[in-house]
PLY file of the C-alpha trace (Angstrom):
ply
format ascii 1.0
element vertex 341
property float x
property float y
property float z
element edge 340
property int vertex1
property int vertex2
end_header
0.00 0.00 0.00
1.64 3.25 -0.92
0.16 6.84 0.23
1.04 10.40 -1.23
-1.12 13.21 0.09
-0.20 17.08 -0.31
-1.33 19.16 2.27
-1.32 16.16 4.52
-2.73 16.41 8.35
-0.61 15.59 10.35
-2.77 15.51 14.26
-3.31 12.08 13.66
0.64 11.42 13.30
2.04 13.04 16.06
1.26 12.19 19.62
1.03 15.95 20.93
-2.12 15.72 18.62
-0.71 19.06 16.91
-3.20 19.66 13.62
-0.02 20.88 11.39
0.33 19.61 8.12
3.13 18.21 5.75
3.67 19.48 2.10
3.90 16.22 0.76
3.45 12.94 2.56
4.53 9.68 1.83
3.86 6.57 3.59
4.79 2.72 1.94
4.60 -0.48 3.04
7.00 -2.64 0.75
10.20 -1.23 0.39
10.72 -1.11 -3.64
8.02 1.10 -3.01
9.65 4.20 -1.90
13.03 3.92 -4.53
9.77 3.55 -7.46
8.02 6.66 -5.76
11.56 9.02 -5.49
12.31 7.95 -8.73
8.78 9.30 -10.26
9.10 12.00 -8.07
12.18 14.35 -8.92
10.56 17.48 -6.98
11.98 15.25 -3.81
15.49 16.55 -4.65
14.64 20.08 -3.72
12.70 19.71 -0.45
13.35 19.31 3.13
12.49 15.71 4.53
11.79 14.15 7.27
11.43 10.50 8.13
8.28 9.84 10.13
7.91 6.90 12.87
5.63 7.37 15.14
5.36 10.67 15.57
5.92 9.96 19.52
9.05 12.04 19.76
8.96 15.00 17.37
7.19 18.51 18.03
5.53 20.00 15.01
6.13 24.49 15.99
4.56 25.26 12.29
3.71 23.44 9.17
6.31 21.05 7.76
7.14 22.41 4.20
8.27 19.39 2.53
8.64 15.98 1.99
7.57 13.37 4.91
8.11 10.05 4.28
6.49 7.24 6.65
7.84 3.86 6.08
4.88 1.93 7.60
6.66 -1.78 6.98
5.02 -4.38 9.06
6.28 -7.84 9.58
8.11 -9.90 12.62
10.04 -12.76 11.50
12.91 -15.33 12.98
15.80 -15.14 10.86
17.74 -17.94 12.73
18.61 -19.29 16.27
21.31 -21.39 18.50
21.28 -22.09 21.78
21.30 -19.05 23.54
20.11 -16.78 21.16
17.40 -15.66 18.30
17.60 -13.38 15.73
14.67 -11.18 14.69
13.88 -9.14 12.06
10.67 -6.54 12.51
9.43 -3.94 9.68
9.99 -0.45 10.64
6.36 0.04 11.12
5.43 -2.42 13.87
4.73 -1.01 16.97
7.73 -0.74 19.40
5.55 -1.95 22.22
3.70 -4.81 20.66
7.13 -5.73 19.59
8.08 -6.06 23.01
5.20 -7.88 24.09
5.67 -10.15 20.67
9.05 -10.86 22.10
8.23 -11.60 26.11
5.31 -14.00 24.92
7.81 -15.85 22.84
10.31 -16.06 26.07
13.18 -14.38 24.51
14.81 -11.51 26.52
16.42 -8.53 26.48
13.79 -5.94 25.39
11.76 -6.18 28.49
12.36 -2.98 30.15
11.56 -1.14 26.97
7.82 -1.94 27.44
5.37 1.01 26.77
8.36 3.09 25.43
5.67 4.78 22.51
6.74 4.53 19.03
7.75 2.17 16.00
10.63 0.01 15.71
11.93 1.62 12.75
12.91 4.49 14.98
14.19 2.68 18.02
17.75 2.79 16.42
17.71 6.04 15.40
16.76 7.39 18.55
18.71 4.81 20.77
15.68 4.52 23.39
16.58 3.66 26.38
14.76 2.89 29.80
15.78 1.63 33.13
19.10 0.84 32.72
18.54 -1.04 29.21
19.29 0.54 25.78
18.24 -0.79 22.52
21.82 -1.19 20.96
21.90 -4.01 24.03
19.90 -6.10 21.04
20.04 -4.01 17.67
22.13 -6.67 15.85
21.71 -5.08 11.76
19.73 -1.82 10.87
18.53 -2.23 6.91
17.25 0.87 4.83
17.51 3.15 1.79
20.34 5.42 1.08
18.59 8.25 -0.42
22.43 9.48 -1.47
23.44 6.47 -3.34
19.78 5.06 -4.30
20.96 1.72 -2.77
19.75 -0.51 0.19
21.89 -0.73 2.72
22.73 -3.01 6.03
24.29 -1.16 8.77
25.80 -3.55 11.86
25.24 -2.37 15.57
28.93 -1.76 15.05
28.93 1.50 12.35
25.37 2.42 14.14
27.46 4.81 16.52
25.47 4.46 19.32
25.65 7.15 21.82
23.01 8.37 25.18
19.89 8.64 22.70
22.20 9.12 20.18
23.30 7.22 16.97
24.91 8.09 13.07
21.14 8.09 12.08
20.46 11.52 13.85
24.00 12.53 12.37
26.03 11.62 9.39
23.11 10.20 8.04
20.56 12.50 9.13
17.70 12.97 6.26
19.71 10.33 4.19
18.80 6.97 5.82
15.20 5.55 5.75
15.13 2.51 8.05
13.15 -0.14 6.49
13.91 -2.79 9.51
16.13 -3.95 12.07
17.19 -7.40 13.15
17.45 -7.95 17.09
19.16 -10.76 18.39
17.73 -11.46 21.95
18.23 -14.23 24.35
16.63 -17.56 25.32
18.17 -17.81 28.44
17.68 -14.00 29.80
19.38 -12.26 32.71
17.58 -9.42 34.03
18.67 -5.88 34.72
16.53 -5.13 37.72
18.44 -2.12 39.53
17.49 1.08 38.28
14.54 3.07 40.63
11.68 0.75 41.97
11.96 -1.60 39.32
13.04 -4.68 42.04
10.44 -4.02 44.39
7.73 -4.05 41.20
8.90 -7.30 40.35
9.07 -9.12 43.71
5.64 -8.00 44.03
4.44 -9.81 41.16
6.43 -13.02 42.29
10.00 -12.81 41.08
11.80 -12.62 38.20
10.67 -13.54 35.02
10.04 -12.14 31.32
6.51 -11.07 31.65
6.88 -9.88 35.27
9.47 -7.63 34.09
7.09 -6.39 31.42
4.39 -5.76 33.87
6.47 -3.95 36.43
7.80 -1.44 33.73
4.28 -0.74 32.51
2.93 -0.68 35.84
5.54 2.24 36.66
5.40 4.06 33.46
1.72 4.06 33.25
1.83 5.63 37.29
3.90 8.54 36.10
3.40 9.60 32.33
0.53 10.70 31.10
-1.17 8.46 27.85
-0.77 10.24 25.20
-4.53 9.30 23.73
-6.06 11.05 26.83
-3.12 13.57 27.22
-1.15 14.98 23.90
2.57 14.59 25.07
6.06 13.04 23.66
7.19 11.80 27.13
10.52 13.08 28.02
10.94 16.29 26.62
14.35 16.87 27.39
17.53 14.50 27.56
19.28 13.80 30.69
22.43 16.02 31.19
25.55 13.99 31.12
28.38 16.59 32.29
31.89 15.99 34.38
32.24 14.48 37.00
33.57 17.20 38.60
30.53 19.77 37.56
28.34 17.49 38.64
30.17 17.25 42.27
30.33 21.04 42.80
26.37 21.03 42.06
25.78 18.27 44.63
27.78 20.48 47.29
25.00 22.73 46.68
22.57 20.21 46.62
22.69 17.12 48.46
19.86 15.59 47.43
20.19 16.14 43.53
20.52 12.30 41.43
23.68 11.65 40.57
24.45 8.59 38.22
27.68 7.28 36.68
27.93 8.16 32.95
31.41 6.93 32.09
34.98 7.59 33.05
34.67 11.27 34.36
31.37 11.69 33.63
27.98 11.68 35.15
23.92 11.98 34.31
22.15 14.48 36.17
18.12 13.84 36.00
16.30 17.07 33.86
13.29 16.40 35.92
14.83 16.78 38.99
16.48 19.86 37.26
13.22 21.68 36.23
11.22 20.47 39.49
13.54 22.27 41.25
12.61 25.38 39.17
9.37 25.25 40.24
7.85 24.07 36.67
6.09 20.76 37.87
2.18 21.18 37.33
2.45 25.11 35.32
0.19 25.28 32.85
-0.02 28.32 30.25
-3.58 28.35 28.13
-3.01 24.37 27.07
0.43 24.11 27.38
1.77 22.57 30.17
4.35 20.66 32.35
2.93 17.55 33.65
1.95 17.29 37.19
3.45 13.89 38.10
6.77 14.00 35.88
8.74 17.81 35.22
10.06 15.92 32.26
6.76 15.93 30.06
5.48 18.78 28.33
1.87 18.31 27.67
-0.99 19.63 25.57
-4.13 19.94 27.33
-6.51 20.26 24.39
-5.83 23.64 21.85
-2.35 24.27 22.44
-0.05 24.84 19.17
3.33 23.54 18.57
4.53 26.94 18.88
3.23 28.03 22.34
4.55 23.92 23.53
7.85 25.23 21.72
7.73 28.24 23.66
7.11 26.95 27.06
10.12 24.74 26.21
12.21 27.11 26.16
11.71 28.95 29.33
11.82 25.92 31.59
15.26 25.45 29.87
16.69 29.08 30.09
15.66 28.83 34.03
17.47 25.83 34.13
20.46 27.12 33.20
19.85 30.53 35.00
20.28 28.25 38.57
22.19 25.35 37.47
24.02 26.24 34.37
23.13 23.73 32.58
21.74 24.06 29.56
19.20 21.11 28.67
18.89 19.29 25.66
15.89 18.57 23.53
15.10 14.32 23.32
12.07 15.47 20.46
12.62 16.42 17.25
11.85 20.24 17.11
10.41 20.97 13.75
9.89 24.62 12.23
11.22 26.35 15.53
13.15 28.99 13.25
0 1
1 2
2 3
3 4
4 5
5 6
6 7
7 8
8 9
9 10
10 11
11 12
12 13
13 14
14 15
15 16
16 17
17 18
18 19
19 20
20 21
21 22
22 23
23 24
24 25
25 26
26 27
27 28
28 29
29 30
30 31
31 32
32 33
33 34
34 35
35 36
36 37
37 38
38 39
39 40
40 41
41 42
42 43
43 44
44 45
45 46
46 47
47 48
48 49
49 50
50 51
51 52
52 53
53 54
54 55
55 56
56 57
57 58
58 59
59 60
60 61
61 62
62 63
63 64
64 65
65 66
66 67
67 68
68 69
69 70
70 71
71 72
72 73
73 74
74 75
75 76
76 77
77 78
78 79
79 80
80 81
81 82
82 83
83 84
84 85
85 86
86 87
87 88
88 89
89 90
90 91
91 92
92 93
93 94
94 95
95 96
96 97
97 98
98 99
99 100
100 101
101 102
102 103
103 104
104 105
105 106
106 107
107 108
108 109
109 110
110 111
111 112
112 113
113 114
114 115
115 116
116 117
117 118
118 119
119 120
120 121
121 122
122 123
123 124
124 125
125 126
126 127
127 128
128 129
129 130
130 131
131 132
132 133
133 134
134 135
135 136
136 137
137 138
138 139
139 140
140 141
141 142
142 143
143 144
144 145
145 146
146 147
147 148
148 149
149 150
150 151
151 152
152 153
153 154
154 155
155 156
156 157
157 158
158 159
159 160
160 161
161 162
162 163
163 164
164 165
165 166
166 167
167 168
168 169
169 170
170 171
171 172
172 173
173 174
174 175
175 176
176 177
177 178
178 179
179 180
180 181
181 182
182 183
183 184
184 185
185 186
186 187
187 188
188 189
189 190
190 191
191 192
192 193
193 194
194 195
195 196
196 197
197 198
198 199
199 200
200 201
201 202
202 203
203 204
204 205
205 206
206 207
207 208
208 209
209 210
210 211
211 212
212 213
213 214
214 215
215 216
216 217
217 218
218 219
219 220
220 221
221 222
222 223
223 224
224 225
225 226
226 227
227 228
228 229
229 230
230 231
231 232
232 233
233 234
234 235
235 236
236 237
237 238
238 239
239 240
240 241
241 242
242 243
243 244
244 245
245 246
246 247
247 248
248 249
249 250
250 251
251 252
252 253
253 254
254 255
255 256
256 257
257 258
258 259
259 260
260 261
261 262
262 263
263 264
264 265
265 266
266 267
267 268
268 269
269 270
270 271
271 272
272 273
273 274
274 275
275 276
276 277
277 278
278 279
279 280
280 281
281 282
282 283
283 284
284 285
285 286
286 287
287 288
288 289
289 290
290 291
291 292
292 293
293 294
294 295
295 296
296 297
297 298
298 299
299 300
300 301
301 302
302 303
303 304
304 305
305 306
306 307
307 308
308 309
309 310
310 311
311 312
312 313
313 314
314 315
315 316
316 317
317 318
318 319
319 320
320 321
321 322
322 323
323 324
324 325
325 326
326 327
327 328
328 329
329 330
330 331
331 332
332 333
333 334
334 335
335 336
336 337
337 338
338 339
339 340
């Protein structure tokens, strides 16, 4: 099935439920379909793009003037397996979180903690997504797409992906080149589980012990309990990245306050928590017309109802600039910010 709209709507795409639109919009669902499409398309040359998931991580300030391309590819299927391990290969349009669940029903490990993270799997890669204490380059084994620079399909190992703290060469060298098509995951039979980051432990032991699907549960369980669902609540969950600075910043700001989370990022380094950052500033709970920081968690921005990118964009900005007014540090965007100039 291949889709190309001008003009497109995008509120349905984007899960601050912003009503801007794209230019053009493409979405496929076999991938000769998008080489046939650029190649009857030559306008493509001359326009911005940008590669659509989800739409769970990206903030729409205006309308997008050009070319959005959605590569909607469905499919889960086991390439091969030994003893300890499996190797899966799912379309960049399945559903991060079904894929997940795909995975703990079949007993393999190792993507467990990533339940509810919103989102397709096409874009876990790109955007290395991460959650208590487990990162998806733990399991991203090959990353397949189209080179828009060569016109060529292309396999990328774990090792060229450059991974990095939500980081990887898809959000840089190959930034608006790269269309991920799939990715193969190798996961394990056998599964050890990485249980101590917050109140993940005590979750578990409450629902018997350790196993796949109590994993599952207890990372739902405590996501759902602190971020809001984006169908009742428009809202890309953590706005901003977590700080990693030196050690020895992050030492002289603990001096001044003993109770800020500190967490080792590294020889020399260390990861400071934003929402501990902006609660601090007293942002937890504001609300200006229907933008808003979330109540529960100073690390969502939310739309109530009617707010625009641009007044979400703009709220942004000030709960970053009074970060770095007390702390000096200056925060880091996790969404994609589109049309802020």
């Amino acid at each position: 099935m291949v889709r190309f709209e001008e003009h497109f709507s995008l509120k349905r795409y984007n899960t601050f439920g912003l009503d801007a639109k794209a230019r053009y919009f493409f979405e496929f669902t076999e991938a000769e379909d998008l080489p046939y499409f650029l190649s009857n398309f030559g306008l493509w040359q001359q326009l911005p793009l940008y590669f659509l998931g989800g739409g769970s991580n990206l903030l729409l300030v205006d309308d997008f003037e050009g070319l959005m391309i959605h590569a909607n590819l469905p499919g889960i299927k086991l390439l091969r397996e030994d003893r300890n391990h499996v190797w899966l290969e799912a379309g960049a349009g399945e559903d991060w979180d079904g894929f997940v669940a795909y995975c703990v029903s079949q007993g393999y490990g190792g993507v467990e903690n990533l339940s509810l993270i919103p989102g397709r799997v096409g874009s876990a890669p790109v955007q290395n997504i991460g959650a208590y204490g487990v990162e998806v380059q733990d399991v991203v084994e090959l990353v397949k797409g189209f080179d828009l620079q060569t016109f060529s399909e292309y396999e990328i190992p774990d090792s060229e992906c450059r991974f990095a703290y939500r980081d990887s060469i898809f959000k840089n060298e190959l930034k608006g080149r790269f269309v991920v098509t799939s990715v193969v995951f190798r996961l394990d039979k056998f599964p050890t589980f990485k249980l101590n980051y917050g109140d993940l432990m005590a979750e578990v032991e409450k629902r018997g012990g350790e196993s796949l699907l109590n994993v599952r549960e207890a990372v739902v369980a405590i996501r759902e309990s602190k971020l809001p669902d984006p169908e009742a609540m428009g809202n890309a969950g953590s706005f901003f990245k977590n700080p990693v600075v030196e050690a020895g910043v992050a030492e002289t700001l603990r001096a001044a306050s003993p109770d800020m989370p500190v967490y080792p990022a590294g020889e020399g380094k260390a990861k400071l928590a934003a929402g501990w950052l902006i609660d601090q500033c007293g942002w937890k709970g504001y609300r200006e017309g229907d933008a808003g920081v979330h109540q529960k968690q100073a690390l969502v921005l939310v739309n109530y109802g009617q707010a625009t990118g641009r007044e979400v964009y703009q709220l942004a900005q000030k709960v970053r600039q009074s970060v770095a007014d007390r702390f000096g540090i200056l925060l880091e965007p996790e969404v994609n910010v589109l049309g802020a100039e």
